[in-house]
Biopython code that builds the backbone (N, CA, C, O; Angstrom):
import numpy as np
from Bio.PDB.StructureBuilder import StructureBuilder

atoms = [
    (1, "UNK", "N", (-226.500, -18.180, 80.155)),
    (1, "UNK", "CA", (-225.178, -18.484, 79.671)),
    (1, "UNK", "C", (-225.303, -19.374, 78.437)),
    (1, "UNK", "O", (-226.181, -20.202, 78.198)),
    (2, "UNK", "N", (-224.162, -19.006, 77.648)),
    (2, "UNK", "CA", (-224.541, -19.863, 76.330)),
    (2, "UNK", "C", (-223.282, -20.885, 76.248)),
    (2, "UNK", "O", (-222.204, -20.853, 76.841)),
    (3, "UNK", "N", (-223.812, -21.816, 75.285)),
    (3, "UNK", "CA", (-222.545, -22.636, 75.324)),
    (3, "UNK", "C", (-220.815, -21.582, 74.871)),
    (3, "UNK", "O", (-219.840, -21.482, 75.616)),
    (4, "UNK", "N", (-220.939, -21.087, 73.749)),
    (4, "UNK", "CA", (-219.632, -20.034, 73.691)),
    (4, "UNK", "C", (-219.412, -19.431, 74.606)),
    (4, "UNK", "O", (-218.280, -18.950, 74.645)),
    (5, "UNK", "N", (-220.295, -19.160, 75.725)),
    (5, "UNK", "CA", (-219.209, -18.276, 76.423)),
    (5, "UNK", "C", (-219.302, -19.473, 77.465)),
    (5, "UNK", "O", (-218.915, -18.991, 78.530)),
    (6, "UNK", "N", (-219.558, -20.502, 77.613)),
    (6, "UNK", "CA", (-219.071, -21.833, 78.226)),
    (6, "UNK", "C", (-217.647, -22.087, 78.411)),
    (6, "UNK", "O", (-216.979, -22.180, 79.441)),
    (7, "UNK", "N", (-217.397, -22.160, 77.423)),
    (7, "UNK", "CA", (-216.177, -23.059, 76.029)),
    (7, "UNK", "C", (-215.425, -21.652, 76.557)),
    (7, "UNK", "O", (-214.284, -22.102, 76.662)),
    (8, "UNK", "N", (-215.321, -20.303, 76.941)),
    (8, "UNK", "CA", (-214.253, -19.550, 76.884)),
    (8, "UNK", "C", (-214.058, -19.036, 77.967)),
    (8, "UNK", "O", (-213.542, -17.932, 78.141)),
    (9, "UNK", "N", (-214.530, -19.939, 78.978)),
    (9, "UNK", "CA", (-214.424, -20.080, 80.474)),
    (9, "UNK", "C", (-213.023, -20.795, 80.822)),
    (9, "UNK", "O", (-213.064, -22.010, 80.629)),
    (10, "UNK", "N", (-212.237, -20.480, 81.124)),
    (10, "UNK", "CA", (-210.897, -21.022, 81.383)),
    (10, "UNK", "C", (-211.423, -22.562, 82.421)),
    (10, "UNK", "O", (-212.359, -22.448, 83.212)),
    (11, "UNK", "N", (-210.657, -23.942, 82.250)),
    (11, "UNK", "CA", (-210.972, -24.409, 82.922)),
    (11, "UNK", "C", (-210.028, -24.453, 84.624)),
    (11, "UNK", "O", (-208.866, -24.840, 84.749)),
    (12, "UNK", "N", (-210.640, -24.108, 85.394)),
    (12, "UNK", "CA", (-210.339, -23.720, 86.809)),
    (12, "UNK", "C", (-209.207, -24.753, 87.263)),
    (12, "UNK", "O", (-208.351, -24.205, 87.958)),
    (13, "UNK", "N", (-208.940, -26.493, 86.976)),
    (13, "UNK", "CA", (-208.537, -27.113, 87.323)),
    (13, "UNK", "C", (-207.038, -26.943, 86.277)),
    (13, "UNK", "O", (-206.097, -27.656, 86.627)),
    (14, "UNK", "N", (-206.866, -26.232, 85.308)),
    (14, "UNK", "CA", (-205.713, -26.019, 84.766)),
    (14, "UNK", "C", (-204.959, -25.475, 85.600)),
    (14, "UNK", "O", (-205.158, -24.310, 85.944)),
    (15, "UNK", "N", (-203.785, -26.326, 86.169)),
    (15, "UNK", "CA", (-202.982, -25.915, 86.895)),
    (15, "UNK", "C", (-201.635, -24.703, 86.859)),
    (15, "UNK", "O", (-200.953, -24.232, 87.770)),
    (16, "UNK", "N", (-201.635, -24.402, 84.902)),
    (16, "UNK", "CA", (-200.987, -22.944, 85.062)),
    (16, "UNK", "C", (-201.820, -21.604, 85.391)),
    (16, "UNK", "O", (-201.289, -20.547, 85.730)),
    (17, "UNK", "N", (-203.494, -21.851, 85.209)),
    (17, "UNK", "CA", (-204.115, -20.999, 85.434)),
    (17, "UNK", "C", (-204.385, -20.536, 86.897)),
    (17, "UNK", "O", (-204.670, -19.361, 87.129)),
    (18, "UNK", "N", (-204.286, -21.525, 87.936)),
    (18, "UNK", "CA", (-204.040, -21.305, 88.969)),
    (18, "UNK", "C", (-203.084, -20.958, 89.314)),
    (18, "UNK", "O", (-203.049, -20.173, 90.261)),
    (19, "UNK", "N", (-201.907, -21.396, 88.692)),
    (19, "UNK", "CA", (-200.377, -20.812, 89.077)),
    (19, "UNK", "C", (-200.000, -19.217, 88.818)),
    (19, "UNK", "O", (-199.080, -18.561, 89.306)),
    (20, "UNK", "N", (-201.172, -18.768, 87.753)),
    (20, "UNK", "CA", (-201.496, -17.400, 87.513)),
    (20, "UNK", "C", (-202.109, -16.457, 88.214)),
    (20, "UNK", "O", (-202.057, -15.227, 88.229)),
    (21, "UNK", "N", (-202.969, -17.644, 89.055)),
    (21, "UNK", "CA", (-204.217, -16.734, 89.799)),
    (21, "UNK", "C", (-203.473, -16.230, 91.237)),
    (21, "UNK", "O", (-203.752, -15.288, 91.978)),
    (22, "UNK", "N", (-202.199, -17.457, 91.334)),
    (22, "UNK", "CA", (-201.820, -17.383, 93.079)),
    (22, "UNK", "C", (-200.971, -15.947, 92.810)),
    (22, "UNK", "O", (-201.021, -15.024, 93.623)),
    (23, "UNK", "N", (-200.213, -15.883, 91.608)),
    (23, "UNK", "CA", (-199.074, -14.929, 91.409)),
    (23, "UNK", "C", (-200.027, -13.302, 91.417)),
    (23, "UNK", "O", (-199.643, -12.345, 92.089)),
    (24, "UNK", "N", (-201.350, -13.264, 90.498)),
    (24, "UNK", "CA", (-202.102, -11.986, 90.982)),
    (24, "UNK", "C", (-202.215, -11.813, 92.039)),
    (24, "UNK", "O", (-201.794, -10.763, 92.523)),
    (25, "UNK", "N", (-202.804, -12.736, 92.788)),
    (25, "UNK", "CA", (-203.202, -12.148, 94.493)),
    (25, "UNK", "C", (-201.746, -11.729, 95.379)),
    (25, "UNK", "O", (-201.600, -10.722, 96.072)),
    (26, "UNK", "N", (-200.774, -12.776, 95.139)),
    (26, "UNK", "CA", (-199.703, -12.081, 95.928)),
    (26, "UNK", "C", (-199.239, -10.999, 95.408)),
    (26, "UNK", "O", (-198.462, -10.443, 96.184)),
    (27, "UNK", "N", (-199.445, -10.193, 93.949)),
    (27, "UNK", "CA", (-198.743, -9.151, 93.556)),
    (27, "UNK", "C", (-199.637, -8.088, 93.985)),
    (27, "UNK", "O", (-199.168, -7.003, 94.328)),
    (28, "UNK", "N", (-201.033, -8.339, 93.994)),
    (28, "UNK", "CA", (-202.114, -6.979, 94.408)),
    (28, "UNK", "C", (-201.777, -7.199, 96.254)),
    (28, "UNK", "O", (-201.963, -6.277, 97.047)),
    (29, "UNK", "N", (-201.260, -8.602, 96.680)),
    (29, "UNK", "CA", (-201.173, -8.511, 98.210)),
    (29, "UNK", "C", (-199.804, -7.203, 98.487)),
    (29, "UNK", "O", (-199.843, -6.245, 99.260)),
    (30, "UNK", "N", (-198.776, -7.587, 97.621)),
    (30, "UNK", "CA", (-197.798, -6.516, 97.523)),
    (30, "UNK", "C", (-197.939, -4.741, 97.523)),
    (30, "UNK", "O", (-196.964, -4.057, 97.831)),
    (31, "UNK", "N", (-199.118, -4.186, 97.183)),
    (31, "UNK", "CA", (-199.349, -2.897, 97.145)),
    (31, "UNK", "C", (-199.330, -2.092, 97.635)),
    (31, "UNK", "O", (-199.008, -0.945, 97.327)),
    (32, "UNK", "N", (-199.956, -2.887, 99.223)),
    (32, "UNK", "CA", (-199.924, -2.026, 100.228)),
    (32, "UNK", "C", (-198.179, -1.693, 100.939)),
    (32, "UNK", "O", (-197.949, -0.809, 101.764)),
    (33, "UNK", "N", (-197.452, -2.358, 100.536)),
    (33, "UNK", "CA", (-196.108, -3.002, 100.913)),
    (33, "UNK", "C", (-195.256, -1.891, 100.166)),
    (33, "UNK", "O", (-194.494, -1.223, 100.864)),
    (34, "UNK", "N", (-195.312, -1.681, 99.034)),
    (34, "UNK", "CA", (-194.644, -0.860, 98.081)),
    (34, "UNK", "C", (-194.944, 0.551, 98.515)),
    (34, "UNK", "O", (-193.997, 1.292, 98.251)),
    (35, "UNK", "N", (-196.214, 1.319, 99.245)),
    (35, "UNK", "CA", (-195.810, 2.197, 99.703)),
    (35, "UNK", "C", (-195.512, 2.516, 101.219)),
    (35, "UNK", "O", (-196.433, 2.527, 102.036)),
    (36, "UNK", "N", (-194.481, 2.720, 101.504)),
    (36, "UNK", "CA", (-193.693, 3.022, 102.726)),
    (36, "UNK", "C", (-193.499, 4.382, 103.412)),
    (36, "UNK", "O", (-192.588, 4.596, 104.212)),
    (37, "UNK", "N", (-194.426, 5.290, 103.041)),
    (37, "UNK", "CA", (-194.454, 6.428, 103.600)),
    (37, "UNK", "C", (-194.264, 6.808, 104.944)),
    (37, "UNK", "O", (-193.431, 7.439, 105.594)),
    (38, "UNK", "N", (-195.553, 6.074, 105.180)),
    (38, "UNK", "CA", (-195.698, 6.121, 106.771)),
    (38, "UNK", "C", (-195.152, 5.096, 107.780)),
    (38, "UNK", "O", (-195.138, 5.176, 109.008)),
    (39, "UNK", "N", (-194.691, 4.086, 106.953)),
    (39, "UNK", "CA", (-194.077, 2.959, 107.986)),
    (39, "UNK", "C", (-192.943, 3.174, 108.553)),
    (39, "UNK", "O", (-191.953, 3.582, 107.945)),
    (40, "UNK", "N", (-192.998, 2.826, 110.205)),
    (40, "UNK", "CA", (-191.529, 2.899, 110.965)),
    (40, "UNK", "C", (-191.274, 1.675, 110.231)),
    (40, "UNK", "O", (-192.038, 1.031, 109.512)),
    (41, "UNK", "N", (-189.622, 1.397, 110.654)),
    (41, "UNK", "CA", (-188.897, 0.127, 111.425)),
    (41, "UNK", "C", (-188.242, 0.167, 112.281)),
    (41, "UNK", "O", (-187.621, 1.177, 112.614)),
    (42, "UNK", "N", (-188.197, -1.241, 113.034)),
    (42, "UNK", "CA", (-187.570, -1.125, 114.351)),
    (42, "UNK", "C", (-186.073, -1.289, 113.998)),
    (42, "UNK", "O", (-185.675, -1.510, 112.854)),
    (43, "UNK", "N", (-185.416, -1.181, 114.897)),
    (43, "UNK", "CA", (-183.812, -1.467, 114.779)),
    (43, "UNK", "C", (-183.584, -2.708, 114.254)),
    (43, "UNK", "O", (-182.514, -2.706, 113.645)),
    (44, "UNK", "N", (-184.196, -3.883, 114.228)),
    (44, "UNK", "CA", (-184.092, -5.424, 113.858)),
    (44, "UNK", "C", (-184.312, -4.917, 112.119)),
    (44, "UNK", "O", (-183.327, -5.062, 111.396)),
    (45, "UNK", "N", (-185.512, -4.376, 111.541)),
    (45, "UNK", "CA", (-185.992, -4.522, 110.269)),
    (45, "UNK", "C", (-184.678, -3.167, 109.788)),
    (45, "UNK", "O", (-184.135, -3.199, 108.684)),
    (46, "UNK", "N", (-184.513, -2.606, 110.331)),
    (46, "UNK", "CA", (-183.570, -1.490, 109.333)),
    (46, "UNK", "C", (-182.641, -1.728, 109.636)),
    (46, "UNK", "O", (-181.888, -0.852, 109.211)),
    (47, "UNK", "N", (-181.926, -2.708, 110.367)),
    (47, "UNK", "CA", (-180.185, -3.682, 110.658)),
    (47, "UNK", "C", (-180.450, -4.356, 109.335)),
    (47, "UNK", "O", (-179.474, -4.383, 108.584)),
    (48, "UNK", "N", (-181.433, -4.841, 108.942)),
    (48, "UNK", "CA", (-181.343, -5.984, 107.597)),
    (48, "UNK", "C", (-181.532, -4.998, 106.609)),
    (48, "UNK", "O", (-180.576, -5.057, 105.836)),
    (49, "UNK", "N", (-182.331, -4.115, 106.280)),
    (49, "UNK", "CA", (-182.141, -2.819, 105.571)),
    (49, "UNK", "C", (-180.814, -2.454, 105.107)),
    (49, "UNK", "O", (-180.270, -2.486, 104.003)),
    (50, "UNK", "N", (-180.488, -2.132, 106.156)),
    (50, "UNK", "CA", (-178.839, -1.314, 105.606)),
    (50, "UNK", "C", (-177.537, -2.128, 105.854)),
    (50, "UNK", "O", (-176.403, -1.669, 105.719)),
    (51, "UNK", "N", (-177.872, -3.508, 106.268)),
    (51, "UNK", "CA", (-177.016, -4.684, 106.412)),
    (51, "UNK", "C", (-175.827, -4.328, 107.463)),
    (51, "UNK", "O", (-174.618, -4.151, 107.319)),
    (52, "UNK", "N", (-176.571, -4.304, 108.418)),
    (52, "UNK", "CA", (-175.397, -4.022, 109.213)),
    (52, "UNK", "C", (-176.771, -4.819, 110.879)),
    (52, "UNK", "O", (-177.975, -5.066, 110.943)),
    (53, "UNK", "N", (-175.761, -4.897, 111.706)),
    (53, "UNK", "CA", (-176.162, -6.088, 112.980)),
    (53, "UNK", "C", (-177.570, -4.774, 113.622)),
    (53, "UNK", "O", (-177.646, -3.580, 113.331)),
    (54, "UNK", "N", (-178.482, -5.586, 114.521)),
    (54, "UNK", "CA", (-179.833, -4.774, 115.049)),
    (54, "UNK", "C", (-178.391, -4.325, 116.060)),
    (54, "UNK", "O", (-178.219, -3.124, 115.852)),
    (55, "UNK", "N", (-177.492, -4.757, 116.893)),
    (55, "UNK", "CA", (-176.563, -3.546, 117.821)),
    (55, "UNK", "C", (-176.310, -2.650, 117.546)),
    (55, "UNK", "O", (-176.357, -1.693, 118.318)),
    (56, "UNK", "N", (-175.728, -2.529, 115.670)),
    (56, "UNK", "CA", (-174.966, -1.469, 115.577)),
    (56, "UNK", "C", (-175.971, -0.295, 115.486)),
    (56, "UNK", "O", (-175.779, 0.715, 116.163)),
    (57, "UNK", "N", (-176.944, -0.397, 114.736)),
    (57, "UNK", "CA", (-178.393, 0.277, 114.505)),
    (57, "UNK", "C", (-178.699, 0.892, 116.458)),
    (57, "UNK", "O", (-178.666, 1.983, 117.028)),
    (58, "UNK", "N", (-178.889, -0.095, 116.745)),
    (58, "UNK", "CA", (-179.511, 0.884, 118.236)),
    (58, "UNK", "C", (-177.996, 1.740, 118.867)),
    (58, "UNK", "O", (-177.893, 2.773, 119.529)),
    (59, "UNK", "N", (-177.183, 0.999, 118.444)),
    (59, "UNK", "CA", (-175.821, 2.009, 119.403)),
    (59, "UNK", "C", (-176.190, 3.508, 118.823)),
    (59, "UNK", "O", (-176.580, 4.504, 119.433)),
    (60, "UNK", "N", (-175.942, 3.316, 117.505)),
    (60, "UNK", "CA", (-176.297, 4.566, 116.601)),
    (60, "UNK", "C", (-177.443, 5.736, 116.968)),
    (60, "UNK", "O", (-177.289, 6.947, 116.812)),
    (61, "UNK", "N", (-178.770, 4.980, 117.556)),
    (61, "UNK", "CA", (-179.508, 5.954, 117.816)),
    (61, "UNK", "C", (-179.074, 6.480, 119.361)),
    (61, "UNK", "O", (-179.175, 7.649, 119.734)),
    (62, "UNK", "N", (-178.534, 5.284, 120.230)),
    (62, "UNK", "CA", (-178.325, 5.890, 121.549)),
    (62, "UNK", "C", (-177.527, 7.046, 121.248)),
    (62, "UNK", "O", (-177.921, 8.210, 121.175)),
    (63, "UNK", "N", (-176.183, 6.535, 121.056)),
    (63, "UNK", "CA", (-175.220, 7.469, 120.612)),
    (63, "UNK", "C", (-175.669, 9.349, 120.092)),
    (63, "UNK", "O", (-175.185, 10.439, 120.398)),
    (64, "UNK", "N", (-177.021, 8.833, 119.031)),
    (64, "UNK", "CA", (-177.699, 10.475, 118.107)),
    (64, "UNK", "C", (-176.642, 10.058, 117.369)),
    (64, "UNK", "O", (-175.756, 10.803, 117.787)),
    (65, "UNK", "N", (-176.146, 9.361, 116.547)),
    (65, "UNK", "CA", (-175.323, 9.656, 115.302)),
    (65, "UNK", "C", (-176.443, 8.962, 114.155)),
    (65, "UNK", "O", (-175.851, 8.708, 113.106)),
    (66, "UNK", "N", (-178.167, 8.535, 114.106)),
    (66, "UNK", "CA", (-178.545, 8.654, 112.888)),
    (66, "UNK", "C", (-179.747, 9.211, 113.496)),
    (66, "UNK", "O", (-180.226, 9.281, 114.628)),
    (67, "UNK", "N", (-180.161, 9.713, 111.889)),
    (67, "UNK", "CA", (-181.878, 9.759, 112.739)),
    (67, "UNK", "C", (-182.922, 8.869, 112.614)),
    (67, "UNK", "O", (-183.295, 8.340, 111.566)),
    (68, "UNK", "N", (-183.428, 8.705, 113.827)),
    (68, "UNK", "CA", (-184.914, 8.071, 114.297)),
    (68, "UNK", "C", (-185.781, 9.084, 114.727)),
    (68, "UNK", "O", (-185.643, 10.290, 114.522)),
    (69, "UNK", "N", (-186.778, 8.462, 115.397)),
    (69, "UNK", "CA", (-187.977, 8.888, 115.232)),
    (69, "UNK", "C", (-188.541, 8.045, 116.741)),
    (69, "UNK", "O", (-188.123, 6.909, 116.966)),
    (70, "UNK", "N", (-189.446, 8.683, 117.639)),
    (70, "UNK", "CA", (-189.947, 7.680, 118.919)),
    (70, "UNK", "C", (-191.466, 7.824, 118.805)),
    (70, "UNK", "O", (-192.177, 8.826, 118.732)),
    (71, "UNK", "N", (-191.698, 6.744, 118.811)),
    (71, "UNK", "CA", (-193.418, 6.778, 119.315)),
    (71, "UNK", "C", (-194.010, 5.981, 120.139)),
    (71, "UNK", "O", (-194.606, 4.912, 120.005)),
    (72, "UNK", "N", (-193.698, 6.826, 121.233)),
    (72, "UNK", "CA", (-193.591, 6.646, 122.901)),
    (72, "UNK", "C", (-192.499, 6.766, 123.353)),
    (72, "UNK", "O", (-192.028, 7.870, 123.627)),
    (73, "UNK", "N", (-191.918, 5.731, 123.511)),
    (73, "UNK", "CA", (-190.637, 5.550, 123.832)),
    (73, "UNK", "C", (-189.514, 4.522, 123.035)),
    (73, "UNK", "O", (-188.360, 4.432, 123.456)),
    (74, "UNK", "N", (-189.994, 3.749, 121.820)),
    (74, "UNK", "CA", (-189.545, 2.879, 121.119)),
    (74, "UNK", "C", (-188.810, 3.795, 119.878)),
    (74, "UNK", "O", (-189.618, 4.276, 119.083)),
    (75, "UNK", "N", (-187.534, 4.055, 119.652)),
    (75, "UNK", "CA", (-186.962, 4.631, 118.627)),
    (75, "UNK", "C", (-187.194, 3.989, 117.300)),
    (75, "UNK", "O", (-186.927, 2.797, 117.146)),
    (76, "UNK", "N", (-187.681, 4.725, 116.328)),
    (76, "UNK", "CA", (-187.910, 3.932, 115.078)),
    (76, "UNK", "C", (-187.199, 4.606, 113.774)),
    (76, "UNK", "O", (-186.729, 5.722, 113.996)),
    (77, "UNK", "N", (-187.071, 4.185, 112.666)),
    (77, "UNK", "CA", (-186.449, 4.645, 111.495)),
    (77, "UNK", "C", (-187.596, 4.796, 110.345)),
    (77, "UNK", "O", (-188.045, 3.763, 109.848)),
    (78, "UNK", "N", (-188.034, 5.954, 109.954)),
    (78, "UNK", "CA", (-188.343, 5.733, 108.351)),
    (78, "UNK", "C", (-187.688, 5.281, 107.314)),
    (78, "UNK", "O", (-186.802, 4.479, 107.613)),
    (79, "UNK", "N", (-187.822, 5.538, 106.063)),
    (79, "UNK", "CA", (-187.590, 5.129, 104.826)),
    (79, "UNK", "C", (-186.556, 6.639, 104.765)),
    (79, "UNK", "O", (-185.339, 6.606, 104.581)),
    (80, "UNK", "N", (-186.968, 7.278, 104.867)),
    (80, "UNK", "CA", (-186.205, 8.435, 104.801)),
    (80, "UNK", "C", (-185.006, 8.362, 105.314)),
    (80, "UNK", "O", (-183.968, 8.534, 104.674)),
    (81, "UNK", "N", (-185.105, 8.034, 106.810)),
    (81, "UNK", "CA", (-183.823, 8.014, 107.893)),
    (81, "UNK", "C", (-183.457, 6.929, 106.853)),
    (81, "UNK", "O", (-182.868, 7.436, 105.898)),
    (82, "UNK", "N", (-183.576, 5.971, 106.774)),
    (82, "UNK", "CA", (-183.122, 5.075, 106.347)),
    (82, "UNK", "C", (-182.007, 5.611, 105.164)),
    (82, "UNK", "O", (-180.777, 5.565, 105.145)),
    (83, "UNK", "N", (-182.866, 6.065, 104.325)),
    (83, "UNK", "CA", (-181.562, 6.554, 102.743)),
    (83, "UNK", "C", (-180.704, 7.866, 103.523)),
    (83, "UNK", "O", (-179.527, 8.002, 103.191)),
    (84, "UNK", "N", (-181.139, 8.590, 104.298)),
    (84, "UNK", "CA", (-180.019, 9.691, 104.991)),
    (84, "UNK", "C", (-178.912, 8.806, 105.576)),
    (84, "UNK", "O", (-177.809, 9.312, 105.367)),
    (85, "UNK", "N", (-178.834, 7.221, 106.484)),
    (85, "UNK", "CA", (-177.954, 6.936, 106.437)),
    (85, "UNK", "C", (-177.042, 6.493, 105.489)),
    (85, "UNK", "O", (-175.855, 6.817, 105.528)),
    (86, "UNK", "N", (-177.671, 5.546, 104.376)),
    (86, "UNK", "CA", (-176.909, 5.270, 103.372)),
    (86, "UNK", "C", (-176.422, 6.602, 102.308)),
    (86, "UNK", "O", (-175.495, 6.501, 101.505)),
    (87, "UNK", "N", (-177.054, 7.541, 102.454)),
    (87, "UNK", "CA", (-176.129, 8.696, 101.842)),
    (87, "UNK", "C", (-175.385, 9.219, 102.242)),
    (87, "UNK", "O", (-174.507, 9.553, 101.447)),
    (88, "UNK", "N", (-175.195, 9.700, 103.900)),
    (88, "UNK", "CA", (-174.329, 10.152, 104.340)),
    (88, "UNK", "C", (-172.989, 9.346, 104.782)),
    (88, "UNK", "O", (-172.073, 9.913, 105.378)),
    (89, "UNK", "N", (-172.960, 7.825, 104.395)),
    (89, "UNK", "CA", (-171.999, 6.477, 104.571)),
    (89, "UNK", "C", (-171.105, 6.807, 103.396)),
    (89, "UNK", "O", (-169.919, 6.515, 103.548)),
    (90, "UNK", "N", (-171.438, 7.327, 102.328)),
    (90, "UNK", "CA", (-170.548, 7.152, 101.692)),
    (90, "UNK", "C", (-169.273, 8.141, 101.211)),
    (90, "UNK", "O", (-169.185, 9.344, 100.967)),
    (91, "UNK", "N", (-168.277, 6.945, 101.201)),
    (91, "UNK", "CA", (-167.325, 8.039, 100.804)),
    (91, "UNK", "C", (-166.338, 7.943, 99.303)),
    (91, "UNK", "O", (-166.060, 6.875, 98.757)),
    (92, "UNK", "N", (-166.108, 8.665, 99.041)),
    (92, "UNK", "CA", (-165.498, 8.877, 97.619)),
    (92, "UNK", "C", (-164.181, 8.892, 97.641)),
    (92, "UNK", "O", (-163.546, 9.428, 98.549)),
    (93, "UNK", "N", (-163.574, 8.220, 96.495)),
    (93, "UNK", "CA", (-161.847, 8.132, 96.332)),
    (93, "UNK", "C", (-161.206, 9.427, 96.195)),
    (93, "UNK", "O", (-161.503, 10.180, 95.268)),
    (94, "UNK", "N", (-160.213, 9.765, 97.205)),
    (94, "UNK", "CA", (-159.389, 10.629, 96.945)),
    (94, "UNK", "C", (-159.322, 11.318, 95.249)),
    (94, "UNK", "O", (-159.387, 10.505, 94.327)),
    (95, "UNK", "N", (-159.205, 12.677, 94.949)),
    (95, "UNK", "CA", (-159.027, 12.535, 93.594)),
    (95, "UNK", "C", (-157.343, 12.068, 93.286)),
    (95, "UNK", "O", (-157.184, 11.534, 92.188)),
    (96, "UNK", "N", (-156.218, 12.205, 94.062)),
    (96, "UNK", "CA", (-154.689, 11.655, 93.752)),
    (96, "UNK", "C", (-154.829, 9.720, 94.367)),
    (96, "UNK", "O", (-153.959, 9.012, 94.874)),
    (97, "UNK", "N", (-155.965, 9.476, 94.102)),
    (97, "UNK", "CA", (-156.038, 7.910, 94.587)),
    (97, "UNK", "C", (-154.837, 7.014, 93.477)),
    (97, "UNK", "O", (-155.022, 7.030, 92.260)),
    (98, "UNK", "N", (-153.813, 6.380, 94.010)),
    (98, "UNK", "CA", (-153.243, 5.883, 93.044)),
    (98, "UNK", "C", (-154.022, 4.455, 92.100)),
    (98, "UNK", "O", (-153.510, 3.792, 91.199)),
    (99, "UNK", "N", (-155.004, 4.364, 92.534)),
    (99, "UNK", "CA", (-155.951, 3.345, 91.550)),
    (99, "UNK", "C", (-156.463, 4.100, 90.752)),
    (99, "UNK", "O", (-156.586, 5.213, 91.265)),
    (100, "UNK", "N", (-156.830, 4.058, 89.739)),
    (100, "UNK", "CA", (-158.269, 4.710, 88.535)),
    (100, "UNK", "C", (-159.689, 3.646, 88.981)),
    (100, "UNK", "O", (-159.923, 2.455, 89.185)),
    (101, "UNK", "N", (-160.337, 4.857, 88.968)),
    (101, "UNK", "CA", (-161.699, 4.322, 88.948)),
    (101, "UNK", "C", (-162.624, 3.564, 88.133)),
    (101, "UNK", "O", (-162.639, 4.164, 87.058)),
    (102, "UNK", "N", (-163.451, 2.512, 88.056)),
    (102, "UNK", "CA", (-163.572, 1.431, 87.511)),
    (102, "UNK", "C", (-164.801, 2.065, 86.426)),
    (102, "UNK", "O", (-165.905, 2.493, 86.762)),
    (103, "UNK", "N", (-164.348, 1.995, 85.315)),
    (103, "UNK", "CA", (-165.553, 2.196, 84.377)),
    (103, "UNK", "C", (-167.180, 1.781, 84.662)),
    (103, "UNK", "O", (-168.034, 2.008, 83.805)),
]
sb = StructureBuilder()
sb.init_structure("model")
sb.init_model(0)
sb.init_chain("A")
sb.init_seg("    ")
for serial, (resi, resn, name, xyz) in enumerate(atoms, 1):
    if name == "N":
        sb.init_residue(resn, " ", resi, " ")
    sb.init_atom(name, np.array(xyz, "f"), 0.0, 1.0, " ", f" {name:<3s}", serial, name[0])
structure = sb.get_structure()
């Protein structure tokens, strides 16, 4: 090692450089997180999902009015189920709605 590439060694105790280093590891910790293919959720994690209570979520699957998914016996939701409910929730203004629709 030579002194120049000494000198262009960041010094470790610089505390934005660490504040840099913590923010890489939690963003490469994030990766595995970002893809959701294969991950269930339980009724608790997809009640906060689609903002609505973990009751109304399990009434829903007892009921069969969304779809889940069981593995065993524990009903679970994909990412998928998940946006089929929020797409099929919504509903659209009459077209004779006496409001106009908001730019």
């Amino acid at each position: 090692m030579t002194r120049k590439t000494l000198a262009s060694v960041p010094d470790q105790t610089d505390p934005v450089i660490s504040l840099l280093e913590q923010l890489l590891q939690a963003v490469e910790g994030l990766k595995g997180e970002l893809n959701v293919g294969l991950r269930t959720f339980s009724a608790e994690e997809a009640a906060v999902l689609l903002g609505k209570t973990e009751n109304w979520v399990t009434e829903q699957i007892q009921d069969g009015t969304i779809p889940h998914t069981r593995i065993g016996k524990t009903p679970r939701l994909t990412a998928e189920h998940i946006k089929w409910v929020q797409a099929n929730g919504e509903v659209l203004p009459h077209q004779y709605s006496p409001r106009p629709l908001a730019a």
